[in-house]
C-alpha positions as CSV (number, residue, x, y, z in Angstrom):
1,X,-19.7,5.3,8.1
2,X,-17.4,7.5,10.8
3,X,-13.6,7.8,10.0
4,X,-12.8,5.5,12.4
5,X,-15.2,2.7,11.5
6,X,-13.9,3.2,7.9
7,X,-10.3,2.8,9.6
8,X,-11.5,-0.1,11.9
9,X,-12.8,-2.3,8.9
10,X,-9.7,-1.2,6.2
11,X,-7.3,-2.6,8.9
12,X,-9.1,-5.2,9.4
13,X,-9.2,-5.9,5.3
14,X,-5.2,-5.7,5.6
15,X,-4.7,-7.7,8.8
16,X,-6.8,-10.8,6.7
17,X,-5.2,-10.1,3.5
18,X,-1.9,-10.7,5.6
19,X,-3.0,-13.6,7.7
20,X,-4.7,-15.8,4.2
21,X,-0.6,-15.0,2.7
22,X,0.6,-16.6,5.6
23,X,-2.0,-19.3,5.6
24,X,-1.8,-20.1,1.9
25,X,2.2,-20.1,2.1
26,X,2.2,-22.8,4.9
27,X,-0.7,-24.8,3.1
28,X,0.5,-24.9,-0.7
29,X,3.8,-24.2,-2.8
30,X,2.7,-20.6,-3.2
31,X,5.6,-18.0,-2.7
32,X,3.7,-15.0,-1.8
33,X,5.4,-12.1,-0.3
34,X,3.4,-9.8,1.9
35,X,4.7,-6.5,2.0
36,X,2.6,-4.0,4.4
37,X,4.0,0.1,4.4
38,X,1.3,2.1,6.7
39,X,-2.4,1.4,5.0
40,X,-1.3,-0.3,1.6
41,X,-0.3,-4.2,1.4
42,X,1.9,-5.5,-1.6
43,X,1.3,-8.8,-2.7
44,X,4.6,-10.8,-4.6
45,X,4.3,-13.8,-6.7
46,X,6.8,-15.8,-7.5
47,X,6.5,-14.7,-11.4
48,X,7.3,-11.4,-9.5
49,X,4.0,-10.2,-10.5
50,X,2.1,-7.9,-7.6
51,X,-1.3,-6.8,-6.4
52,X,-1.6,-3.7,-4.8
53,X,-4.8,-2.9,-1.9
54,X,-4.1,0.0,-0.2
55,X,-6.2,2.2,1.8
56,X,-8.3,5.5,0.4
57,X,-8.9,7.1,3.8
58,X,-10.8,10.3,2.2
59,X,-12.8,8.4,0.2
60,X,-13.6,5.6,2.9
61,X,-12.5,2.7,0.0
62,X,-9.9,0.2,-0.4
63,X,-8.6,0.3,-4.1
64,X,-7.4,-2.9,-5.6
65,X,-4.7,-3.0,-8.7
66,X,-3.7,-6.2,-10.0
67,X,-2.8,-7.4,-13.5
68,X,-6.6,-7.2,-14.4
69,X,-6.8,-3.5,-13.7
70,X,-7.5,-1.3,-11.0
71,X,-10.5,-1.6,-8.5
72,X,-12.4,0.4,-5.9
73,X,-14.1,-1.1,-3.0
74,X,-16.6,0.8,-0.3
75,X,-18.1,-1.4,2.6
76,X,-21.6,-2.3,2.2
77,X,-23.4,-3.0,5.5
78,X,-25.9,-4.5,4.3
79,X,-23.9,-7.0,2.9
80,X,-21.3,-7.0,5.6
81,X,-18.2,-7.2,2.7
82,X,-16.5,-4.7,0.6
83,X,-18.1,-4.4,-3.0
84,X,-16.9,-3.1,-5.6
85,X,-17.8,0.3,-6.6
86,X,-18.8,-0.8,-10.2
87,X,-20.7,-3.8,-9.2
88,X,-18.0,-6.0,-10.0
89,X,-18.0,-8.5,-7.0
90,X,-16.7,-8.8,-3.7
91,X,-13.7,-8.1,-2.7
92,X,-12.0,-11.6,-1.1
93,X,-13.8,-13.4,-3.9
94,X,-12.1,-11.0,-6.7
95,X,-8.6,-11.3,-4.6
96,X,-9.0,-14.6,-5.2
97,X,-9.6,-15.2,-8.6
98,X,-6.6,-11.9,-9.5
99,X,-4.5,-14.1,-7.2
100,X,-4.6,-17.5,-8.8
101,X,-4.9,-15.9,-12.6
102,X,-1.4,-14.3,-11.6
103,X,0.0,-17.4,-9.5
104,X,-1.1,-20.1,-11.6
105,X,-2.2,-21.7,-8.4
106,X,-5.9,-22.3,-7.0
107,X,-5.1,-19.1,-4.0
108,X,-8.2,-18.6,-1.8
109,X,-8.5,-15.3,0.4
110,X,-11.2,-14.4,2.7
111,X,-12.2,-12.3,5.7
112,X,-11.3,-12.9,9.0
């Protein structure tokens, strides 16, 4: 992957992390506050607790840290979806699940 199609698909990853907030505020009682500086989105709860995804532009990933830990994610095009580096999952699917373990609410996220 070139530099800019890493850059392409992170923005991408950040512009539907942003829109699914938006979504899920309008659709349930959720209270999360979407917080974007440059390539790194800050997720609020209303607990106050955060996730983090920002943008690793030299090592073409998007890292993930929530209260379950910290996570690395590289696009697989075979797949079409950012995996984690460790085999862990996909990203939107793990958003998901950190999301509602640190909202107490059923959250869903997913690519545009």
């Amino acid at each position: 992957m070139t530099d800019l199609e890493y850059l392409d698909r992170a923005e991408q990853l950040l512009l539907a992390v942003e829109q699914c907030c938006d979504r899920i505020n309008d659709e349930t009682d959720a209270d999360i506050d979407a917080q974007r500086v440059g390539g790194m989105v800050t997720l609020v709860f209303g607990n106050r607790s955060q996730i983090v995804i920002n943008q690793q532009k030299p090592l073409h990933e998007i890292w993930l840290a929530a209260r379950a830990g910290g996570f690395h994610y590289r696009f697989d095009a075979a797949q079409n979806a950012w995996v984690d580096t460790k085999g862990a999952g996909e990203f939107f699917a793990n958003l998901s699940s950190y999301a509602t373990e640190q909202s107490g609410l059923k959250l869903e996220f997913k690519a545009l």
